[in-house]
C-alpha positions in Angstrom: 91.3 -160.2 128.8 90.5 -159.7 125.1 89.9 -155.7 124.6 89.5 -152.9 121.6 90.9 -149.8 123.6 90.4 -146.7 122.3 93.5 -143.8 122.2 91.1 -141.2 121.4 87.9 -140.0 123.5 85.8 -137.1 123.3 86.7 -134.4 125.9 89.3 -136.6 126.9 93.3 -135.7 126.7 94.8 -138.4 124.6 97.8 -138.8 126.9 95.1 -139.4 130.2 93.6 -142.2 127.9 96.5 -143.8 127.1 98.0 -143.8 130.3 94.5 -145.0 131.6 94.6 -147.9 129.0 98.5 -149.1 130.2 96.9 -148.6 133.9 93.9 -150.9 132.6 96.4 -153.7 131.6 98.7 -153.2 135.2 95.2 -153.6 136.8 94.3 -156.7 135.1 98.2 -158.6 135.3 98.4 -158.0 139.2 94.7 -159.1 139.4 95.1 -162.5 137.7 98.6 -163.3 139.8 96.8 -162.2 142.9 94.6 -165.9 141.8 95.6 -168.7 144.4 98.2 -171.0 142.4 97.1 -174.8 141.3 99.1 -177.6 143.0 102.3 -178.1 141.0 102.3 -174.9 139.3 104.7 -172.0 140.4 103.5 -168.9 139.0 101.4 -167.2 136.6 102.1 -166.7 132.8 100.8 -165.4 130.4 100.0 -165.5 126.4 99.7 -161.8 125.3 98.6 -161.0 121.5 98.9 -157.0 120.6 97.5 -155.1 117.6 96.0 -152.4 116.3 92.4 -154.7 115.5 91.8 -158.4 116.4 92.3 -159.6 113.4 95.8 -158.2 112.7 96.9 -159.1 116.3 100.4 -160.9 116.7 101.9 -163.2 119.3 104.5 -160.8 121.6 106.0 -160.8 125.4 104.1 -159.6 128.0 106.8 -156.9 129.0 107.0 -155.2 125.2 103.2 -154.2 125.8 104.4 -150.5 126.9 106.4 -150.0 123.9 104.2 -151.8 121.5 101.5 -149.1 123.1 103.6 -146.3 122.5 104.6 -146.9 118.9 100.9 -147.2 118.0 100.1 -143.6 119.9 103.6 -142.0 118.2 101.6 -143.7 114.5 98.6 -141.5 115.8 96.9 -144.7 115.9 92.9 -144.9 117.3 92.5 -147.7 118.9 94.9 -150.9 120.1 94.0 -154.4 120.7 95.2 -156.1 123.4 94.5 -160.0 124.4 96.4 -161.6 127.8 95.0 -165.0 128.3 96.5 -166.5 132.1 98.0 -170.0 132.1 99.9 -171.6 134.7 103.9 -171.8 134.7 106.7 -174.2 136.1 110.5 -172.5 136.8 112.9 -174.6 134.9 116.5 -174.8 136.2 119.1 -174.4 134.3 122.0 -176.9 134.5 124.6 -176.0 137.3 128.1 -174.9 134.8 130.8 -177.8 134.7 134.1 -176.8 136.8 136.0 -176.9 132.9 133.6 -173.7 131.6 133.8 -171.5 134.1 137.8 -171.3 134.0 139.3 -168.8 131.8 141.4 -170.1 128.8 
């Protein structure tokens, strides 16, 4: 998804449009991990890219959206941009702890 959303419509309460517009972005995320999984691949990811145009849009994590949204809104800002591109992921496990760490000192 690569999208311009608008915080402020005509007739429109800007708090309805903004909630519709972080409702937009749920929609989208739970559509894309509803996507049967490749072989070898354990779960969705994604790259996400937030700002206020395309062009001034910087890499961020997925789970800052909300906040990044509301900061932009509290700025009285008109529009956001928002870009979350799906790629496949792989769990890495982390290294069981060695006997010696976990002991106190």
């Amino acid at each position: 998804m690569k999208k311009t959303f608008p915080l402020t419509l005509e007739g429109k309460n800007r708090d309805r449009v903004v909630e519709a517009v972080k409702n937009d972005i749920r929609k989208y995320l739970a559509r894309e991990r509803r996507k049967p999984l490749p072989a070898g691949v354990d779960f969705w990811d994604f790259d996400c890219k937030f700002g206020a145009t395309a062009d001034s849009a910087t890499v961020t994590h997925m789970a800052a959206l909300t906040e990044l949204i509301n900061s932009v809104v509290a700025a009285d800002g008109a529009q956001v941009y928002v870009e979350l591109l799906a790629k496949p992921g792989v769990r890495v496990l982390k290294p069981p702890l060695d006997s010696d760490d976990e002991s106190p000192a």
